[in-house]
VEXDREN-2710 file (C-alpha; in Angstrom, 1 decimal):
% VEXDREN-2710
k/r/px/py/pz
1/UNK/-35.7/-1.6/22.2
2/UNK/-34.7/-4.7/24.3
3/UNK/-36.9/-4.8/27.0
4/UNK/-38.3/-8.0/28.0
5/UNK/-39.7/-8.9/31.9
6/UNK/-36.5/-10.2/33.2
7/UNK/-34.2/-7.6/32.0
8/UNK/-33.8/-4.2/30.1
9/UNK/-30.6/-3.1/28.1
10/UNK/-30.5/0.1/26.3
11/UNK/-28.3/3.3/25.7
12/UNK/-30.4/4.9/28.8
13/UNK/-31.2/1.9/31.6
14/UNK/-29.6/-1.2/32.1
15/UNK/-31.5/-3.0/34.7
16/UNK/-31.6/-7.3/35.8
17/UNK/-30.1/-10.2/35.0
18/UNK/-29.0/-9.6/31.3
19/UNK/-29.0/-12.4/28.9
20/UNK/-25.9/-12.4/26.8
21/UNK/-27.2/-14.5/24.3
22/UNK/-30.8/-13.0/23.6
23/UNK/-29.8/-9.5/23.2
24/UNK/-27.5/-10.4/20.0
25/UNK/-30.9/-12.5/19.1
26/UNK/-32.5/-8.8/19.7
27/UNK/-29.9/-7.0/17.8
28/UNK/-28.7/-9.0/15.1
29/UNK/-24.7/-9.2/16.0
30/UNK/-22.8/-12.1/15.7
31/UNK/-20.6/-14.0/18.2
32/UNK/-17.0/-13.6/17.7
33/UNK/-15.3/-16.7/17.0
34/UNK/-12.5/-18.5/17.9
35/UNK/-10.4/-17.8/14.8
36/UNK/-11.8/-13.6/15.2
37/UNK/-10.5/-13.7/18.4
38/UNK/-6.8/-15.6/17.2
39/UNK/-6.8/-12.9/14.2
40/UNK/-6.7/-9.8/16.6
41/UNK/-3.5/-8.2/16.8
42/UNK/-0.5/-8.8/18.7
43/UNK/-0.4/-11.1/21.4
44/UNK/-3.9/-10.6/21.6
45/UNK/-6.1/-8.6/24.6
46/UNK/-7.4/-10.4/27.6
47/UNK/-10.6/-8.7/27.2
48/UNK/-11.2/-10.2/23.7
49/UNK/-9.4/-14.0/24.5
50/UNK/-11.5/-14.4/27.6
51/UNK/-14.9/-13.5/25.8
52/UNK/-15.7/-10.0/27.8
53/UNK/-15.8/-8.2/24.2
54/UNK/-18.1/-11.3/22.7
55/UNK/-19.8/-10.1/19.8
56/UNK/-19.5/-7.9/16.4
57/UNK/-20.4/-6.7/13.4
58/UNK/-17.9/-6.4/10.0
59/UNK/-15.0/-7.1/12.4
60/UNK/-13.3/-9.3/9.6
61/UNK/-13.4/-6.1/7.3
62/UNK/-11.7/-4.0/10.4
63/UNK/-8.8/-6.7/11.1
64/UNK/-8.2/-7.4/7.4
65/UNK/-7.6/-3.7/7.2
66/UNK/-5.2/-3.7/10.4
67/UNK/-3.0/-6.8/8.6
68/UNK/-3.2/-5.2/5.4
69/UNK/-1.3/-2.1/6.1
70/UNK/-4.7/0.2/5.1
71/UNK/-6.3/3.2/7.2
72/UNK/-8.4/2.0/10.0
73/UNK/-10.1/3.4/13.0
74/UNK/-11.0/3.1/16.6
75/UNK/-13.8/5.1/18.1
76/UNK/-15.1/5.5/21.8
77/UNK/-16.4/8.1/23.5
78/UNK/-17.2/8.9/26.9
79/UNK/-20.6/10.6/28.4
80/UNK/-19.4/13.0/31.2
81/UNK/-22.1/12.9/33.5
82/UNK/-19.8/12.4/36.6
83/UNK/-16.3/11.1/37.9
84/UNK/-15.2/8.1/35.9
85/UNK/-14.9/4.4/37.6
86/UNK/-12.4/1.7/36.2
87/UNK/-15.4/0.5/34.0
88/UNK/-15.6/3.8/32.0
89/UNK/-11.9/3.9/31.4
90/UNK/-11.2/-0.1/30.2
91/UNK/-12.7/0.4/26.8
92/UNK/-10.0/3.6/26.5
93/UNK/-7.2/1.3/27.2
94/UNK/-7.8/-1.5/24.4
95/UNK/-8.1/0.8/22.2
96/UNK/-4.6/2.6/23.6
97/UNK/-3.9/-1.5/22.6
98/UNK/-5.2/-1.3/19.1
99/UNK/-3.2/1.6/18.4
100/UNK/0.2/0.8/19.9
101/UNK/-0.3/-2.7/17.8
102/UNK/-1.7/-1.7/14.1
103/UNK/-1.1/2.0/14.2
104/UNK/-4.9/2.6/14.6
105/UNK/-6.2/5.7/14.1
106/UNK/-8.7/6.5/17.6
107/UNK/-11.7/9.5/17.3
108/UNK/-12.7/9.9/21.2
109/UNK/-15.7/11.8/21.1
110/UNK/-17.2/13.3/24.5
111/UNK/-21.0/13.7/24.5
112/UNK/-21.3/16.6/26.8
113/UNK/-24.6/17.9/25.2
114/UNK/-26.3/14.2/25.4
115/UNK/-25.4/14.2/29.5
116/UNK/-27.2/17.6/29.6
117/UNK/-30.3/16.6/28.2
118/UNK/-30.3/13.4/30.2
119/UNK/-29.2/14.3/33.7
120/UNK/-30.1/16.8/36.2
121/UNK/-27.2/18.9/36.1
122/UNK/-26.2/22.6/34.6
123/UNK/-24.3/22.5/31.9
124/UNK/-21.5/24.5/34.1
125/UNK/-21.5/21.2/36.0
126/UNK/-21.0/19.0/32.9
127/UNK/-18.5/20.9/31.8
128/UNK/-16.7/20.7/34.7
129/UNK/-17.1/16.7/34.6
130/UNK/-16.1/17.0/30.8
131/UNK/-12.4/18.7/31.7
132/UNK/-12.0/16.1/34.5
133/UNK/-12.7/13.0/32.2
134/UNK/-10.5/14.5/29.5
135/UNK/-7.4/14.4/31.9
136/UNK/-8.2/10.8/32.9
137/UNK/-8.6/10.1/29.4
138/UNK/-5.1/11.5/28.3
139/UNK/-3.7/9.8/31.2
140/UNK/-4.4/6.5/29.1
141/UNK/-1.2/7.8/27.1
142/UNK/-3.1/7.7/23.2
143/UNK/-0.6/9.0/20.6
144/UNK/-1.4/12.8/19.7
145/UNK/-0.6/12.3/16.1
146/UNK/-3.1/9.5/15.6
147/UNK/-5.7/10.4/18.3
148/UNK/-8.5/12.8/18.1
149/UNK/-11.1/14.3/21.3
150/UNK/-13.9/16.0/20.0
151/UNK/-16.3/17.5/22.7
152/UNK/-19.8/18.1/21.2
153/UNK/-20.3/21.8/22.4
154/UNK/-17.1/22.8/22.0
155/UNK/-16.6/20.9/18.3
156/UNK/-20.0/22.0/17.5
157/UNK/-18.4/23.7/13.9
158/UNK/-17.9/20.5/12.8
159/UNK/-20.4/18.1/14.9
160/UNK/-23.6/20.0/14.2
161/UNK/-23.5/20.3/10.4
162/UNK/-22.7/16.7/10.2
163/UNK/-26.0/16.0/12.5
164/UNK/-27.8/17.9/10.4
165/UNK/-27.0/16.3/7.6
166/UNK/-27.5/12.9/9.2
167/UNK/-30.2/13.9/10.2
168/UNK/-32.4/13.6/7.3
169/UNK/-31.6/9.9/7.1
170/UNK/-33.3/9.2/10.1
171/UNK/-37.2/9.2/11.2
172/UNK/-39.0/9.7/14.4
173/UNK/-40.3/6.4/14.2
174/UNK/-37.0/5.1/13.9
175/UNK/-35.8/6.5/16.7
176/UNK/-38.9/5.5/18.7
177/UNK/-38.6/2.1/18.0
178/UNK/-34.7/2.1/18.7
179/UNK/-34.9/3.9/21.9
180/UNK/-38.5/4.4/23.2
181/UNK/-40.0/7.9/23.1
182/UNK/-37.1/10.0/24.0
183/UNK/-38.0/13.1/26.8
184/UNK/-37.4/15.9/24.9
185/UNK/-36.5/16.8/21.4
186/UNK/-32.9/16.9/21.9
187/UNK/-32.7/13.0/22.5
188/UNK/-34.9/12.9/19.2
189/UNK/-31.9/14.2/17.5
190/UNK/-28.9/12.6/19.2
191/UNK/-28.8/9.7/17.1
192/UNK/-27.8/11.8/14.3
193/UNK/-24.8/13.5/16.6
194/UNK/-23.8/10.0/17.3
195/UNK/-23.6/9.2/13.9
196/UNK/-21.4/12.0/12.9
197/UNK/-19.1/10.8/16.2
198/UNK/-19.2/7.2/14.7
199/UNK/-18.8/8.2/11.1
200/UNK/-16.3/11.4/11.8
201/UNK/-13.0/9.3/11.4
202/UNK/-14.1/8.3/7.2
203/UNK/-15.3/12.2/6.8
204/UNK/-12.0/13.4/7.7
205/UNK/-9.6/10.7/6.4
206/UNK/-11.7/9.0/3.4
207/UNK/-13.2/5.8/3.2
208/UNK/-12.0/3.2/5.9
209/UNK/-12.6/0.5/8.3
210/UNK/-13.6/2.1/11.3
211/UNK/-14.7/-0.4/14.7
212/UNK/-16.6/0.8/17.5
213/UNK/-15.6/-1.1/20.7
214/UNK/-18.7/-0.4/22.8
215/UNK/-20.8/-1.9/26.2
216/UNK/-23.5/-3.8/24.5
217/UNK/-26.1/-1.4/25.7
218/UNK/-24.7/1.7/23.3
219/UNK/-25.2/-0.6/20.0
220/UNK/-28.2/1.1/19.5
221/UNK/-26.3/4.0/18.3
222/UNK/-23.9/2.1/16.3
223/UNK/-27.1/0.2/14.5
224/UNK/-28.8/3.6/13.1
225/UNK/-25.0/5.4/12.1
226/UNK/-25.0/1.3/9.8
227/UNK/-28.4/2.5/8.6
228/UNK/-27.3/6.3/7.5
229/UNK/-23.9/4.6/5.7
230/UNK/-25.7/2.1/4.0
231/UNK/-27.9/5.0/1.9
232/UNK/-24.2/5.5/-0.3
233/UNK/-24.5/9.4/0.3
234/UNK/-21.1/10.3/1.9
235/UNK/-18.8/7.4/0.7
236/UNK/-18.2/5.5/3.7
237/UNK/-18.2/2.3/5.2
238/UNK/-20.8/1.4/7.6
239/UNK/-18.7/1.4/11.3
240/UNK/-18.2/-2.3/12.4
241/UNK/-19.1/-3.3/16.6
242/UNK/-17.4/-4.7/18.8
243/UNK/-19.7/-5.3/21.9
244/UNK/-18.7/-6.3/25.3
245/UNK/-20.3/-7.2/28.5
246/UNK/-20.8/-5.2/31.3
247/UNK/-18.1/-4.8/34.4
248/UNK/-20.3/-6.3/37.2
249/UNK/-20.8/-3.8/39.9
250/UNK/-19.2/-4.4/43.0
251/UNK/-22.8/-5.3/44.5
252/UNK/-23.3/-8.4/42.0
253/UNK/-24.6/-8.7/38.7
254/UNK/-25.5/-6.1/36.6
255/UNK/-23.7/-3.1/35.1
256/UNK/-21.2/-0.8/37.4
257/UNK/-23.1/2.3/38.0
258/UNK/-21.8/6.1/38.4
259/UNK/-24.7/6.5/41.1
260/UNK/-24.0/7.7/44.5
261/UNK/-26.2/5.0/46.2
262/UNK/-24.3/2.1/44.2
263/UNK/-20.4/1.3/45.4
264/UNK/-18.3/1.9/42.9
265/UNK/-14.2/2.1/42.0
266/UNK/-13.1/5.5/40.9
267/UNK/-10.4/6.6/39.3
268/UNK/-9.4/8.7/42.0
269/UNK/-9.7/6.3/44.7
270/UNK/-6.2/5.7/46.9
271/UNK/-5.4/2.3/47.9
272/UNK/-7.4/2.4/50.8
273/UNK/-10.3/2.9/49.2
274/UNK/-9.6/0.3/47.0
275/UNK/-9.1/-2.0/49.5
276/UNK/-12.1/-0.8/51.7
277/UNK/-14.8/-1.1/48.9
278/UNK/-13.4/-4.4/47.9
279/UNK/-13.5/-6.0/51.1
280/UNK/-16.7/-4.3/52.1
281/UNK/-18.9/-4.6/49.1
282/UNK/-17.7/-7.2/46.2
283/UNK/-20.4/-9.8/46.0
284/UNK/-18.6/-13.0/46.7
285/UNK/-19.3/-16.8/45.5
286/UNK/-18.2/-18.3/48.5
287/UNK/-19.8/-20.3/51.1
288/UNK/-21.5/-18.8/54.6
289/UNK/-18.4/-20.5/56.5
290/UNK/-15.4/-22.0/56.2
291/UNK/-15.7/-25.0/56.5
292/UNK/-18.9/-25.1/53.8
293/UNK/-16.0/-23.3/51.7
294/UNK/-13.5/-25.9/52.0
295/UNK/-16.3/-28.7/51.3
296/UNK/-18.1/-27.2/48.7
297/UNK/-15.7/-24.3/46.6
298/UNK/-16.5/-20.7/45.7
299/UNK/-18.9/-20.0/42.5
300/UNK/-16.0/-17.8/40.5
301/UNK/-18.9/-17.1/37.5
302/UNK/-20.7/-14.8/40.2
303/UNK/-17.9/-13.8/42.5
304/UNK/-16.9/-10.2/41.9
305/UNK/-13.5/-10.3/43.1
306/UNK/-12.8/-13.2/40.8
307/UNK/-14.8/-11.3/37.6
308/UNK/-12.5/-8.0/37.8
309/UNK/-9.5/-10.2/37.5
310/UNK/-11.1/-12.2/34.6
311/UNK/-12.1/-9.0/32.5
312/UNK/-8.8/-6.8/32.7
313/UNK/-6.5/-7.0/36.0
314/UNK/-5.2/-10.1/35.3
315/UNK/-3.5/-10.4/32.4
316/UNK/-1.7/-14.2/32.4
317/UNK/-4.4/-16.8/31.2
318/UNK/-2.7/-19.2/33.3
319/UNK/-3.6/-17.3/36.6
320/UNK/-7.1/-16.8/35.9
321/UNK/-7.3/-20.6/35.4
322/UNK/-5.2/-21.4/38.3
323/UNK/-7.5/-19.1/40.7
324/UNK/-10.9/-20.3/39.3
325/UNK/-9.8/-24.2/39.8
326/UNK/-8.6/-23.2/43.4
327/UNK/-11.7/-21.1/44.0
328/UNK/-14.1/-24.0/43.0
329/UNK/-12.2/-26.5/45.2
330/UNK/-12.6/-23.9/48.4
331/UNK/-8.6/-24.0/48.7
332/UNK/-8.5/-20.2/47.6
333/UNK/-10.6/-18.4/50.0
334/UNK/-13.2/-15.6/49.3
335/UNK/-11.0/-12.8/51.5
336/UNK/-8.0/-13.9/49.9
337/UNK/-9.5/-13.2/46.1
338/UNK/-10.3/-9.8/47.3
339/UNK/-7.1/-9.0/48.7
340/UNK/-5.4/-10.3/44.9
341/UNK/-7.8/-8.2/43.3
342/UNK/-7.9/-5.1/45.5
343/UNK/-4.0/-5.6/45.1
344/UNK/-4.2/-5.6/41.3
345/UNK/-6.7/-3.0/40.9
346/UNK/-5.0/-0.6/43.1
347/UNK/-1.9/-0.7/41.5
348/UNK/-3.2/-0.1/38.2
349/UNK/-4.7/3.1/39.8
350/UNK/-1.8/4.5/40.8
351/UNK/0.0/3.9/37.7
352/UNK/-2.9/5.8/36.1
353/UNK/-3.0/8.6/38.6
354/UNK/0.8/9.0/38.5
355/UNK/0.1/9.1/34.7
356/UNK/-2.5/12.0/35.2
357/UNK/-0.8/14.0/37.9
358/UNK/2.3/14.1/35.0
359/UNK/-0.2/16.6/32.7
360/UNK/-0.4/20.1/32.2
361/UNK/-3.7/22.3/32.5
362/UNK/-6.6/20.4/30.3
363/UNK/-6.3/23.4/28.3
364/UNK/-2.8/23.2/27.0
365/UNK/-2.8/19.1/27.2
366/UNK/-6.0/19.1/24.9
367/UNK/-4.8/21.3/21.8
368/UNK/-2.5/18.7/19.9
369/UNK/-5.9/15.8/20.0
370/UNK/-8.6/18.7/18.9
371/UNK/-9.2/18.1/15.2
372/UNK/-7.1/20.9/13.0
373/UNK/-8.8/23.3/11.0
374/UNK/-8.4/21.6/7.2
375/UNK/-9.5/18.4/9.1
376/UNK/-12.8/20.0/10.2
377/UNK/-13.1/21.7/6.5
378/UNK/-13.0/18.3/5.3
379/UNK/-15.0/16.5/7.5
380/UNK/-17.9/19.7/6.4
381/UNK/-17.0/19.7/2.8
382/UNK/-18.1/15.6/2.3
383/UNK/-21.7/16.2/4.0
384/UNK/-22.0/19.2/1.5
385/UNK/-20.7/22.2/4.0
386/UNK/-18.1/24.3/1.8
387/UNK/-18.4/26.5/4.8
388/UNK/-20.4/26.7/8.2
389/UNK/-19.9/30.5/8.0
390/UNK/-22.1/31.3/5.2
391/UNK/-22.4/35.1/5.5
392/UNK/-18.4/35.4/6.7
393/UNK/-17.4/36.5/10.0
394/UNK/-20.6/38.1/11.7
395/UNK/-19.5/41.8/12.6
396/UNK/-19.4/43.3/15.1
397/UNK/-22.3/45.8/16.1
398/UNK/-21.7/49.4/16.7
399/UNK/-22.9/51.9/19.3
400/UNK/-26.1/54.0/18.7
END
């Protein structure tokens, strides 16, 4: 579990000043190189080109596949434990990339049970947070007849024979030294629901490349499910990574944070607000005063204005280099980077919320993405499951 005295990354708390470099020293990945980066599809993501998604695992095997015409999949999730900011919903959107460019399959599993055991909340309450997140989530636009949501409770037919099985792979000493000694038994056994999340995409479609595009801090997950494949029991190929960075909170370095006491941007927040927080709380690399400004340049590498640009709101190269140089030289001033990115941000949230406010009730929205019944037969037959309902359809009892 990387935890060392200047900083802590895992699944559960991300706290300090993280260390790109020695957590893939701690977790084995790789750094994507230059030519992984060239090979992705298409005209290629900013958030891949520019080094925000910076490391892997097997992510030759996944873009081989994508050139090669095969089956290959995308999964990401979400953990509904609250309203979602524009860092939850970026890792939705490349993979909405992905799919438009290679025809990518994308499993979008929402971990409604996890958020329970975690947070202090009823399960009415993540529920309620789970429907929410859904509609933000179709609001991305994914194509229904390559995209699947599975939500844990309500999925549980398929999810929970699929843990179970998983299950067995895995020891309690495993999962204490991958994630610490969990609170409560349920935690114990998540790694074997995220497993049949990660490996849910093979079970149902055969044996593919499947890549996980993830936050660094979730590869725990992703490292077990490799472990579980790697035993040759269910015919599948252990999920590749990709891992990114985090998006820096508006208060400096460090991961954006769902927490009431931390600024945030939500996905429901109007231009004003958008413009307000930015303003008020991005941490900025300039100077005290203008005239140190002008003498001395802005620090872009630490200036939140600058860093949402860089990771996703700016999409030409050119203009990220353009603003950096300007930055450094103090001719581009620290309130005129936030008004470019409160500008850029804002209108990408009302694209999105114009997107969202287009949708039907959740209910009616949700039913072509939920996996179909011979898919979820499938998915149970390859763990061993001809059938959850062993005894047939319990009957109904009688009055005395």
């Amino acid at each position: 579990m990387p935890a060392t005295d200047d900083f802590t990354v895992t699944p559960y708390a991300v706290e300090g000043d993280i260390d790109y470099d020695r957590l893939l020293d701690q977790f084995g990945a790789d750094t994507l190189t230059a030519e992984q980066k060239a090979n992705f599809p298409g005209p290629g993501h900013p958030l891949v080109r520019r080094g925000v998604f910076y490391a892997g695992r097997d992510v030759d095997d996944f873009l081989e596949a994508t050139t090669d015409g095969h089956t290959h999949s995308i999964v990401t999730g979400r953990g509904p434990s609250g309203p979602m900011h524009i860092g939850h919903i970026i890792p939705f959107y490349f993979a909405k990339y992905l799919q438009d460019q290679t025809g990518a399959l994308v499993y979008i599993p929402l971990s409604d049970d996890e958020k329970y055991l975690l947070k202090d909340a009823s399960l009415d309450e993540i529920h309620g947070y789970t429907r929410e997140n859904i509609l933000d989530i179709l609001a991305v636009g994914f194509d229904p007849e390559r995209t699947r949501i599975i939500v844990d409770t309500a999925d549980a037919d398929v999810v929970y024979p699929l843990a179970a099985a998983f299950a067995k792979e895995v020891t309690q000493s495993t999962v204490n030294a991958t994630y610490g000694n969990p609170e409560n038994v349920g935690l114990s056994f998540y790694p074997a629901v995220q497993a049949a999340h990660l490996l849910l995409p093979q079970l149902v479609e055969g044996r593919h490349r499947t890549l996980v595009p993830i936050a660094v801090d979730q590869d725990p997950h992703v490292r077990v499910c490799r472990d579980i494949a790697a035993k040759n029991r269910y015919d599948v190929h252990k999920p590749g990574a990709l891992l990114s960075k985090f998006l820096p909170s508006l208060a400096g370095p460090g991961k954006m944070s769902s927490s009431a006491d931390e600024p945030s941007i939500h996905l429901s927040d109007d231009r004003e607000e958008v413009f307000n927080k930015i303003r008020t709380h991005a941490y900025s690399g300039g100077r005290t005063s203008l005239e140190a400004h002008r003498e001395k340049g802005g620090k872009p590498a630490v200036d939140v204005s600058f860093q949402l640009l860089y990771y996703f709101f700016e999409e030409s190269d050119a203009q990220v280099e353009r603003l950096a140089r300007e930055y450094r030289s103090g001719s581009l001033l620290s309130g005129e980077l936030k008004e470019r990115a409160a500008m850029r941000v804002a209108d990408f949230l009302e694209a999105h919320q114009g997107r969202r406010e287009s949708l039907g009730p959740v209910e009616s929205e949700l039913k072509q993405y939920r996996l179909t019944e011979a898919e979820r037969q499938t998915a149970r037959q390859r763990v061993g499951y001809s059938n959850t309902r062993v005894f047939g359809q319990v009957p109904t009892p009688t009055a005395r």
